[in-house]
ROVEXVO-918685 format. One line per 10 residues: number of its first residue (from 1); for each residue x, y, z of C-alpha. Coordinates in steps of 0.05 Angstrom, whole numbers, always signed. Layout:
// ROVEXVO-918685
NUM> X,Y,Z  ...
***
This chain:
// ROVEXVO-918685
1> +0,+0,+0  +59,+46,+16  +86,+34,-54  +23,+48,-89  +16,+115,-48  +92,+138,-68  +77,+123,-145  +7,+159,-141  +36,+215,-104  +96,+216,-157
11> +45,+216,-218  -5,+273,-193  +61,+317,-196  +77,+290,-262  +10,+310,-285  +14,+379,-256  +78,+389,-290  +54,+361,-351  +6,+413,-354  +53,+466,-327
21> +74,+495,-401  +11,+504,-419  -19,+540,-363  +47,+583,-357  +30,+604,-428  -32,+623,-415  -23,+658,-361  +13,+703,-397  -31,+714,-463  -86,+732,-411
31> -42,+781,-371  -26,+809,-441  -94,+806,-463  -116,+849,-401  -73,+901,-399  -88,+913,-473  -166,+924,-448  -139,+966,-385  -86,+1008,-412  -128,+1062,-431
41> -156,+1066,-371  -118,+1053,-312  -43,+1079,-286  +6,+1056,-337  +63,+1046,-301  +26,+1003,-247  -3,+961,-305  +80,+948,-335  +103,+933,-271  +49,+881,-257
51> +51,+841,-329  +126,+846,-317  +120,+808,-260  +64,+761,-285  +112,+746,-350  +172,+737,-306  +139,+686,-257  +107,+655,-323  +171,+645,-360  +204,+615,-301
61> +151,+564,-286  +161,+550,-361  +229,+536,-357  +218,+496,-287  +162,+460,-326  +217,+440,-381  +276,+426,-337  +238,+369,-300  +206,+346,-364  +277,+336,-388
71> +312,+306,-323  +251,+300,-265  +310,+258,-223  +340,+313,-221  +306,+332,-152  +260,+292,-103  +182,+288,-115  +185,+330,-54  +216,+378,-77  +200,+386,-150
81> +117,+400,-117  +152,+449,-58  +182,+490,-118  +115,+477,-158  +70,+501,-103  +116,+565,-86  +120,+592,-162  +43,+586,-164  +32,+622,-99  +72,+675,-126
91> +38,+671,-185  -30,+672,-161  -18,+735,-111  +10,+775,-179  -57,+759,-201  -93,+781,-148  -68,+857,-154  -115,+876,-214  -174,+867,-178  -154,+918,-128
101> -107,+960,-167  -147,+962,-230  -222,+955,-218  -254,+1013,-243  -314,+1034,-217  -350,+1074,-271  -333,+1035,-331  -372,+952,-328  -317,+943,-396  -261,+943,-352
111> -307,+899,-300  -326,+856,-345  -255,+843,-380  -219,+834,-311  -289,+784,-297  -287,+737,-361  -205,+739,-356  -215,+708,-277  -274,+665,-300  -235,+630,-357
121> -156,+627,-323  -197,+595,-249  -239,+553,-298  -166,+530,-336  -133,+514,-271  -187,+458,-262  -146,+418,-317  -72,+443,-294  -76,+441,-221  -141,+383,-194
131> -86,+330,-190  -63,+363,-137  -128,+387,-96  -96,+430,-37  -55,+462,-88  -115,+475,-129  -156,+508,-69  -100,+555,-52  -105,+573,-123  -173,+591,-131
141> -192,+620,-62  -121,+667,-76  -146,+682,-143  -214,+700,-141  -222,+723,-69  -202,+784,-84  -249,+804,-144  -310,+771,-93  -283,+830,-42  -281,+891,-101
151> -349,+858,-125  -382,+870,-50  -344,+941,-33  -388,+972,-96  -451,+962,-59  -490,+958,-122  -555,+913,-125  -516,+887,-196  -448,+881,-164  -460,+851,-104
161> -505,+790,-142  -441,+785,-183  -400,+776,-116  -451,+721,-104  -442,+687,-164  -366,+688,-165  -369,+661,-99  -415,+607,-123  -369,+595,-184  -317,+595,-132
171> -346,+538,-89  -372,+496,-164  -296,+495,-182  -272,+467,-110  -320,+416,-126  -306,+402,-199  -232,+402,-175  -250,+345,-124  -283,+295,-179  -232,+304,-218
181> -176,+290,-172  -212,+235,-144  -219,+211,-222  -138,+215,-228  -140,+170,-162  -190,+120,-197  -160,+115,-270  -91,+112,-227  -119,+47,-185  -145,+21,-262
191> -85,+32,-296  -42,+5,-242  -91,-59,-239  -86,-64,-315  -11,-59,-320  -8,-113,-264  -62,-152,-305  -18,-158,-365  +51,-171,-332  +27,-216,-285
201> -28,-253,-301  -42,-262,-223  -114,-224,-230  -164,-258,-265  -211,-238,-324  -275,-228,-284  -238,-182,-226  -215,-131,-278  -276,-126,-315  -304,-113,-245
211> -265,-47,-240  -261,-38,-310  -342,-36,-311  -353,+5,-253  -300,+59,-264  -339,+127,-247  -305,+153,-310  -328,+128,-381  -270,+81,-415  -270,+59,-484
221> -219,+15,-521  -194,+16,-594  -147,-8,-635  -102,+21,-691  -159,+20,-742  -206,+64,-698  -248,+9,-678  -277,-1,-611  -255,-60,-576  -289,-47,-507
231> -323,+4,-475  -349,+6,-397  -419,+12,-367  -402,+85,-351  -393,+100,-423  -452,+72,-449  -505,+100,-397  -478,+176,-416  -479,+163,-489  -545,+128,-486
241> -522,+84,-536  -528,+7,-534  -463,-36,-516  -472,-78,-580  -474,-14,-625  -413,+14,-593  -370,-48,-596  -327,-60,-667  -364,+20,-686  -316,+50,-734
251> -300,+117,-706  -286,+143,-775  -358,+139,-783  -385,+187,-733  -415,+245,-750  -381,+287,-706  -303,+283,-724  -284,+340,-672  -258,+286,-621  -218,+242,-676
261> -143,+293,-672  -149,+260,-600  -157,+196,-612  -106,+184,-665  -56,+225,-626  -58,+171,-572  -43,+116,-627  +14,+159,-655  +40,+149,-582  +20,+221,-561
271> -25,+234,-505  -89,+269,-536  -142,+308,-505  -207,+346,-519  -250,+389,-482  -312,+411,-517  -379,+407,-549  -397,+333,-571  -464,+313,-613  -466,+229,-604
281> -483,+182,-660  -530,+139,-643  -580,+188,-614  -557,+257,-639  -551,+280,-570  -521,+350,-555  -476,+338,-503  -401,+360,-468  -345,+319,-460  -274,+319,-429
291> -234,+272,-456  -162,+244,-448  -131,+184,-501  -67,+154,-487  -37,+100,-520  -26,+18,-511  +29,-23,-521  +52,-88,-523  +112,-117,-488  +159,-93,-539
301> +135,-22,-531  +97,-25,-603  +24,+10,-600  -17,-34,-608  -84,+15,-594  -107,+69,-545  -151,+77,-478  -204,+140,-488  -217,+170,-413  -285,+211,-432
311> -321,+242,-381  -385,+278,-388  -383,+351,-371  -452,+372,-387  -474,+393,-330  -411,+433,-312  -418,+471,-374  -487,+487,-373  -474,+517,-306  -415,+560,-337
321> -464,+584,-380  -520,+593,-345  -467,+646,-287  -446,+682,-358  -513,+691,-372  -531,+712,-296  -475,+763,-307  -515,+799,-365  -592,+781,-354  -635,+810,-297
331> -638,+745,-248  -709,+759,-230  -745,+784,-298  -689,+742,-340  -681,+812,-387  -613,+845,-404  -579,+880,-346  -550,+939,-349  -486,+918,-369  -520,+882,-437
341> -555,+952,-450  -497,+994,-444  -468,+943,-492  -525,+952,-543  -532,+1024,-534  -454,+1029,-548  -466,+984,-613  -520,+1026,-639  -477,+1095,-623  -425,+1071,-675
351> -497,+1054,-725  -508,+1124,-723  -444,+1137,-728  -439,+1103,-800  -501,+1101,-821  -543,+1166,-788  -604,+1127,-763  -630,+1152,-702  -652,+1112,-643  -681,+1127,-583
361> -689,+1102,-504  -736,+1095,-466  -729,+1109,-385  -793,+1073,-352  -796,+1081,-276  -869,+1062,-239  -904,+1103,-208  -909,+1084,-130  -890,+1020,-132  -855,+1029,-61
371> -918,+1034,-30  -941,+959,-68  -875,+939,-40  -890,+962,+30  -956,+945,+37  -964,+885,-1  -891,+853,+13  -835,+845,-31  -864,+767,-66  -925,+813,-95
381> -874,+878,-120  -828,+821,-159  -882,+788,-192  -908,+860,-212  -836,+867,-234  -840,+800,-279  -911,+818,-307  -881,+884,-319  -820,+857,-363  -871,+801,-398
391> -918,+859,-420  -859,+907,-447  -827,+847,-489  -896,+833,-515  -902,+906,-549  -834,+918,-581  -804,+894,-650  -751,+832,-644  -699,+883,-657  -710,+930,-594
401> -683,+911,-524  -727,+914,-460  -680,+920,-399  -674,+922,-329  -635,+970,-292  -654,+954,-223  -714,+967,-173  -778,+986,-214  -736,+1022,-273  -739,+992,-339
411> -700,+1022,-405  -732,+1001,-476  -682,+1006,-530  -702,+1025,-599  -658,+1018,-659  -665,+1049,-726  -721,+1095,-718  -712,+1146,-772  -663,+1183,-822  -703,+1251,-789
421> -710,+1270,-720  -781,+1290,-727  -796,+1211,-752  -761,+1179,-701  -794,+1222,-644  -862,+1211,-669  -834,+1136,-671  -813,+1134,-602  -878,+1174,-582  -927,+1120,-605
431> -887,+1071,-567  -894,+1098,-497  -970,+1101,-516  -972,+1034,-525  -936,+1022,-462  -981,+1059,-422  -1040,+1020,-456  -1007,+961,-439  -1001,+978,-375  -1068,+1003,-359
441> -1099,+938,-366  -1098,+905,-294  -1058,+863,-270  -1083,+810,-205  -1034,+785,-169  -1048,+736,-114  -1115,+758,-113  -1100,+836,-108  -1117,+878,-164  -1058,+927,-185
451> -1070,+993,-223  -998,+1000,-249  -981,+1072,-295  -909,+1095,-313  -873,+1153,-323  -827,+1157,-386  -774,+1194,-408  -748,+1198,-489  -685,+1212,-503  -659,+1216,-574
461> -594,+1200,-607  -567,+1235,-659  -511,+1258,-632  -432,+1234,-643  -411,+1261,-576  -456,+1211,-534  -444,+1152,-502  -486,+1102,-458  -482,+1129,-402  -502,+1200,-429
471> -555,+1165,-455  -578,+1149,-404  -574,+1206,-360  -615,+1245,-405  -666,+1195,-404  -672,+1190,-334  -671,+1268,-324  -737,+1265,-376  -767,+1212,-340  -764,+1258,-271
481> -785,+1310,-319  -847,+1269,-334  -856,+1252,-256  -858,+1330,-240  -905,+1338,-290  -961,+1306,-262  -934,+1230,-270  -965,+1178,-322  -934,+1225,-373  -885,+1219,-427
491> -830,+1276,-436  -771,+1280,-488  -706,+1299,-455  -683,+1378,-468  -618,+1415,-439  -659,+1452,-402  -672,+1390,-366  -607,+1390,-347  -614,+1457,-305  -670,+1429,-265
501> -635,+1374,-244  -577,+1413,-222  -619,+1457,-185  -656,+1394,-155  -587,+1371,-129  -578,+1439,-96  -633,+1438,-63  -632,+1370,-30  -557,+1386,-10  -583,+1447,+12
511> -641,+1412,+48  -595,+1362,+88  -557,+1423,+117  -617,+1470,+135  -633,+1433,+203  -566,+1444,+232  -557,+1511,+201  -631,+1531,+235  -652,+1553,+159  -720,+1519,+181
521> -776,+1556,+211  -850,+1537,+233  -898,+1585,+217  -971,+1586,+233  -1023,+1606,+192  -1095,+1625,+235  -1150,+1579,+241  -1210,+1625,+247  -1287,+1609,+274  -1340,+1642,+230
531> -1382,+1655,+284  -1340,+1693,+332  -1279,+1715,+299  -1237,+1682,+342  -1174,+1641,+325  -1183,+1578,+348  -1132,+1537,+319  -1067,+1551,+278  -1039,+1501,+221  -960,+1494,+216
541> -928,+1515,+164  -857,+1504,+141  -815,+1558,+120  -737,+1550,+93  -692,+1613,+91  -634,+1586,+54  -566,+1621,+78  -546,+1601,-3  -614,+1614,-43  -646,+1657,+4
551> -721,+1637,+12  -747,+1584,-18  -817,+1563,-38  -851,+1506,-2  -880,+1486,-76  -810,+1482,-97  -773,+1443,-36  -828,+1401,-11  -828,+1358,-61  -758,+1353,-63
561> -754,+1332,+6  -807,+1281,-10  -772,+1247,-60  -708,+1252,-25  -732,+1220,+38  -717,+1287,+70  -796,+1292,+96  -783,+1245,+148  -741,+1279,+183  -761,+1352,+164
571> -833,+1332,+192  -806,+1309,+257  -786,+1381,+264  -843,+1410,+243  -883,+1371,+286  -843,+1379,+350  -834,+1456,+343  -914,+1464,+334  -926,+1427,+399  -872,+1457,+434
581> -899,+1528,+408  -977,+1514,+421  -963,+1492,+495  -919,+1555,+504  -976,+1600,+479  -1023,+1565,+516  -979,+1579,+590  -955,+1648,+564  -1003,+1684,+521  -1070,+1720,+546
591> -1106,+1720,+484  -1098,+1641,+487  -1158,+1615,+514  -1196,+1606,+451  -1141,+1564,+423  -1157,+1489,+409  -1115,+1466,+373  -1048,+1453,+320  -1053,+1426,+258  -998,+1389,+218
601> -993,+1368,+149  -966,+1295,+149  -931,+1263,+82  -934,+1197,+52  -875,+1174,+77  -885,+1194,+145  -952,+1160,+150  -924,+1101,+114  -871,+1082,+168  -871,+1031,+220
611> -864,+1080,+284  -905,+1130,+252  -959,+1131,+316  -899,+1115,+371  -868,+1180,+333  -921,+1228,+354  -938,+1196,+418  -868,+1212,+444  -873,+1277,+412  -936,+1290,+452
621> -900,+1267,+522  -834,+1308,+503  -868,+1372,+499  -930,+1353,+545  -986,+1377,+486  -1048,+1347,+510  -1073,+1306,+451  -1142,+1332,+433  -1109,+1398,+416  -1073,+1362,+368
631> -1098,+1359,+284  -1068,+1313,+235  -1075,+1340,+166  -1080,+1278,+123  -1088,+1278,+40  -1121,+1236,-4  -1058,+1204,-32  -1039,+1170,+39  -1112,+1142,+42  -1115,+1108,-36
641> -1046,+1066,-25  -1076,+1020,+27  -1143,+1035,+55  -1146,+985,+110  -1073,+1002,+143  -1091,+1070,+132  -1162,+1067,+173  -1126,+1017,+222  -1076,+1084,+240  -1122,+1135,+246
651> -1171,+1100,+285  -1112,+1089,+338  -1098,+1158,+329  -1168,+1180,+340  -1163,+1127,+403  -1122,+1181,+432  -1156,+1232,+427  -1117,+1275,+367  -1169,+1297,+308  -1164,+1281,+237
661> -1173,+1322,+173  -1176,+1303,+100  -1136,+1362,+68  -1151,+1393,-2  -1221,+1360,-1  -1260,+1345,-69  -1193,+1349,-114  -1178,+1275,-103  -1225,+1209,-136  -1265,+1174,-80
671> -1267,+1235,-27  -1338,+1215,-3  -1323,+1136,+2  -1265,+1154,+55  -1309,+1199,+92  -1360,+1135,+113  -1301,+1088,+123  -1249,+1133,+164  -1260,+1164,+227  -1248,+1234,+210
681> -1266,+1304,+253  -1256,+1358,+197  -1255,+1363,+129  -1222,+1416,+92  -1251,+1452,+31  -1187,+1465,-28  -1163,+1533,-47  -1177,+1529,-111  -1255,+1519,-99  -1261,+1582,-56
691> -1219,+1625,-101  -1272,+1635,-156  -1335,+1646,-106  -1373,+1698,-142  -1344,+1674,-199  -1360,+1606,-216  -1421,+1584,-208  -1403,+1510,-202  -1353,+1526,-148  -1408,+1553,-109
701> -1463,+1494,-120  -1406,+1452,-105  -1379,+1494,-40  -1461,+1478,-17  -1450,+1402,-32  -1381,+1394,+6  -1419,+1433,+65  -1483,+1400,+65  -1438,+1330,+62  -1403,+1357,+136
711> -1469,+1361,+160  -1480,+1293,+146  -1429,+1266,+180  -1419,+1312,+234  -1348,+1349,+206  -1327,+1400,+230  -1304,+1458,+157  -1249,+1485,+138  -1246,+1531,+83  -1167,+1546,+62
721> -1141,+1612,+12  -1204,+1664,+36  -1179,+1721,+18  -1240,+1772,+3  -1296,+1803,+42  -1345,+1767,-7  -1308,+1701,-1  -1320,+1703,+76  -1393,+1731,+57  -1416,+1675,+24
731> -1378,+1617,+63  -1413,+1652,+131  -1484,+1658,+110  -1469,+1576,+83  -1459,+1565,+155  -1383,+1546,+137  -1351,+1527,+213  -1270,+1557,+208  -1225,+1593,+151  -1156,+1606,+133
741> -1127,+1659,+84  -1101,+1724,+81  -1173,+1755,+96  -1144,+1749,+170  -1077,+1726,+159  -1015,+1703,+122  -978,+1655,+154  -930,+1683,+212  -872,+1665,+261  -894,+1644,+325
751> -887,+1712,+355  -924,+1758,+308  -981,+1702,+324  -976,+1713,+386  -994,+1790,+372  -1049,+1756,+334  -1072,+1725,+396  -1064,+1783,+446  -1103,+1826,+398  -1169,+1828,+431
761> -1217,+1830,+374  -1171,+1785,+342  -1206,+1771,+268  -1271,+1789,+294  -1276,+1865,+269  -1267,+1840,+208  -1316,+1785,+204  -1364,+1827,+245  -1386,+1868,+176  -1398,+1808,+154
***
């Protein structure tokens, strides 16, 4: 047994020295072939100095791989492997440099060059380096650890799947590395058994076909003419051919003559391989083999035939393919990733470059699909995702390209639109029509019925100076564009664009600072009783004083703290500075008896969070506000995502005590179905209604309807914007409860209210002529 293990142990480093050339060699075309693809981009002296290195390591290995090939007693077994396994180490921590040194994080080229280089030289070693496992592990978790760690710093959604898969590749090869070095150890234990066979004659017939037939490798047998002599059990269940048709088969004869350089290499006493696509005879079966030949002989050396080692690697390969393809195509809507689009989009940039044709792209993001994701769970938003994808592919030509950038945005691709710009837009118009037909149809998923529209943004390209991701940018700046607009809209992209976007920027940045630079001011804006002229109530207002724009208009910064996530925080704020201001007029001012209560405008997001009712309730304790005097302004919007976890939070909040109003009343769909399902206490009649009183005789009839509908359930009215004597006329003699507007008040800082307050008559001279 001790003899067996020394001449196994001697011939796995033969093979890996064998194999040692070859892999040297290619390690350097690769190293070549990559600094070609990164020189333009990266530090070239860094890039020298490493393939320098990489070539020098290389060529020595080469010459190591030589000098035992030409005298291997020249040094122990021992030591021949020490000197093998040192070179490589060296070799593989050269290799591991680019992905830190060279991994750019802006351009997916270099990414994907410095990817397919590492996926094909960790895939190669599998051949060079599984007779010797340990060795091999080193190897690969050396080589590709690195790129795994790059892939995970990017924190991308795309990069860090990537990380995944190269770790999964990772682990596939340690495994594929194990079958085949426990393969060497079989064929080994065969060959030895044969060899003993024939010089012996000790082992009988029956105990070598034994082993012969249930080698875990296929084995077949042939002799000088290309016939098959034998074959094993292994080979015939993978073919799926019968033993009797393989037998005496003239291998001339098969179909597929890619495997044949191999064979007769082995009986021109060569060692042959292949590694590679195979279609079988008898059943025309697409499969992949590896496969090694090496040639018989007789006792006077003479070959007499060859033994084919084949091995079926289907399953391996279709793996390979299937991470390539992971690396390019969306995993969950199996569309191009962003990577294949920037491809495509680069492809059709050097079209127009040649040719002139315009194309266009399409930048699709859904409108409030966070909230479906939020209140329906994440299973329901990636099947929307997956109808989404099915329903774009079904409306585009074969030629465009539907992709997948991530979260709900989706980019449609389409080539050669038109030799004239007005063409191709009218081209690309009609498309996003069709997209938002498509999408208007409903779609039910797990028994909820989705309403899904889109906002789009067009860019076209007839420019030479663009690339992708220009392209892109553009789009996505006309797609926000189309969001500001009113969403559900489509909007070509403009330079102007450009400017708004910049200015957006500002304002966020601007936004993030303004807490901590106290740029941020509550103002309060008079609630006043019809009846007595008495401010009874005030409703917060934000106001932002920006130390680098000066003031700013709520209609331009709100929503740009919406979007940004900004509201959140900026509506703590608001929110604790209101109470904190109401309880201080309440303990300080005179004229404060008649107050009731604060009212404050709460967003989407705000409502939508988990600790949205723990939020105000230790806002309430921190600045002692007793809850009744406390008004949540709530708008339609908040109330259509999710009626039921909507009514479930205000009816804890009205559990409290705090009142509820539905802001901006009768602008919204389904105003009147809310008011029988949620407990509210006021209702608040728009601007825009009372502004044309007088004027419009609808906004009158309609002012009558929204009052008569308080009566019927018991709300309390506000009517917002009153701003004439003949606006407050006709909303007093309709028996209209409270007001706000300029008719008493503009919004003011929390002392000039309190003047308000003080002032005895308060609003009430004015209302008195009334």
């Amino acid at each position: 047994m001790l003899n067996f293990t020394q001449m196994f142990y001697t011939q796995l480093v033969d093979i890996a020295y064998k194999q040692l050339k070859f892999s040297s060699f290619a390690s350097i075309i690769n190293a070549a072939v990559l600094s070609f693809i990164l020189y333009p981009y990266v530090n070239g002296v860094y890039l020298g100095l490493w393939f320098e290195f990489v070539f020098a390591i290389s060529l020595y290995r080469y010459f190591m791989a030589k000098s035992y090939q030409n005298n291997p007693q020249k040094h122990s077994v021992q030591k021949w492997k020490k000197r093998f396994v040192e070179t490589l180490i060296i070799a593989t921590l050269l290799w591991a440099v680019p992905p830190f040194l060279f991994f750019m994080e802006d351009n997916y080229m270099v990414q994907a060059a410095i990817i397919i280089v590492y996926a094909g030289l960790s895939a190669g070693a599998i051949s060079s380096l599984s007779s010797l496992t340990k060795t091999l592990h080193i190897f690969l978790v050396l080589f590709l650890l690195p790129l795994i760690i790059v892939l995970f710093l990017q924190q991308t959604q795309l990069h860090t799947a990537m990380a995944f898969l190269v770790s999964l590749y990772l682990g596939l090869l340690i495994v594929i590395g194990n079958k085949f070095h426990q393969n060497y150890k079989e064929i080994f234990k065969i060959s030895m058994m044969y060899e003993h066979e024939k010089e012996k004659f000790s082992v009988s017939k029956e105990r070598f076909e034994i082993i012969f037939q249930g080698a875990p490798v296929g084995f077949v047998f042939y002799d000088k003419n290309l016939v098959i002599r034998e074959v094993n059990q292994k080979l015939v269940d993978f073919l799926e051919a019968p033993r009797e048709f393989l037998i005496g088969l003239d291998l001339h004869s098969i179909p597929d003559q890619r495997i044949i350089p191999a064979l007769k290499n082995a009986l021109a006493n060569k060692n042959g391989t292949y590694d590679g696509k195979y279609i079988t005879k008898y059943k025309n079966k697409d499969m992949f083999i590896s496969m090694q030949t090496s040639p018989i002989r007789d006792n006077t050396g003479k070959v007499i035939g060859a033994i084919g080692i084949v091995n079926d690697i289907t399953e391996k390969m279709q793996d390979q393919k299937k991470i390539e393809r992971q690396a390019k195509y969306d995993i969950l809507t199996d569309i191009p990733n962003r990577l294949t689009l920037n491809e495509q989009i680069e492809h059709e940039i050097i079209r127009y470059k040649r040719h002139r044709i315009i194309f266009a792209v399409l930048f699709l993001d859904l409108d409030h699909f966070k909230n479906i994701n939020d209140s329906l769970g994440h299973a329901i938003g990636d099947k929307l995702l997956i109808e989404i994808a099915h329903r774009l592919r079904e409306i585009i030509r074969d030629e465009d390209i539907v992709a997948r950038l991530g979260g709900d945005e989706f980019v449609i691709l389409l080539p050669d639109l038109s030799l004239e710009q007005k063409s191709a837009a009218n081209k690309a118009e009609h498309v996003s029509k069709k997209i938002y037909e498509s999408l208007a149809k409903p779609i039910i998923l797990d028994g909820h019925t989705l309403n899904i529209s889109t906002s789009i943004g067009i860019t076209l390209v007839n420019s030479e100076n663009n690339n992708a991701d220009d392209i892109l940018k553009h789009a996505d700046i006309a797609m926000y564009q189309a969001k500001k607009d009113g969403r559900g809209v489509s909007r070509f992209y403009q330079q102007q664009m450009d400017i708004w976007i910049k200015r957006r920027l500002e304002l966020e940045n601007g936004l993030r600072d303004s807490l901590f630079n106290g740029e941020l001011q509550v103002y309060f804006q008079p609630i006043v009783e019809f009846k007595s002229g008495k401010i009874i109530g005030a409703e917060a207002l934000l106001r932002w004083n920006s130390n680098e724009f000066g003031p700013v208009s709520p209609e331009e910064f709100i929503p740009v703290a919406e979007e940004s996530g900004l509201i959140v925080q900026i509506g703590d704020f608001v929110m604790t500075k209101a109470f904190e201001q109401f309880v201080k007029w309440k303990k300080e001012s005179k004229g404060a008896e008649s107050l009731q209560k604060i009212a404050i405008n709460i967003s989407v997001r705000q409502f939508n969070r988990i600790d949205f009712i723990a939020n105000i309730k230790r806002s309430i304790e921190a600045t002692t506000i007793a809850p009744e005097n406390v008004e949540i302004e709530i708008v339609e919007s908040i109330i259509i995502d999710d009626v039921k976890i909507a009514k479930e939070k205000m009816q804890e909040l009205r559990s409290l005590g705090i009142k509820l109003s539905i802001d901006d009343f009768g602008t919204g769909y389904s105003s009147l179905s809310y008011l029988k399902q949620l407990p509210f206490t006021t209702l608040k009649i728009d601007k825009s209604f009372v502004k044309d009183i007088n004027i419009d005789v609808e906004d009158n009839e309609l002012i009558e309807t929204i009052l008569n509908i308080a009566k019927r359930f018991k709300l309390e009215v506000v009517a917002e914007g009153v701003e004439t004597y003949e606006q407050s006329l006709f909303l007093s003699e309709k028996e209209c409860d409270f007001f706000q507007g300029y008719y008493c008040s503009k919004a003011v800082n929390g002392e000039e209210f309190t003047k308000l307050l003080n002032n005895k008559e308060g609003c009430f001279t004015t209302i008195k002529k009334v």
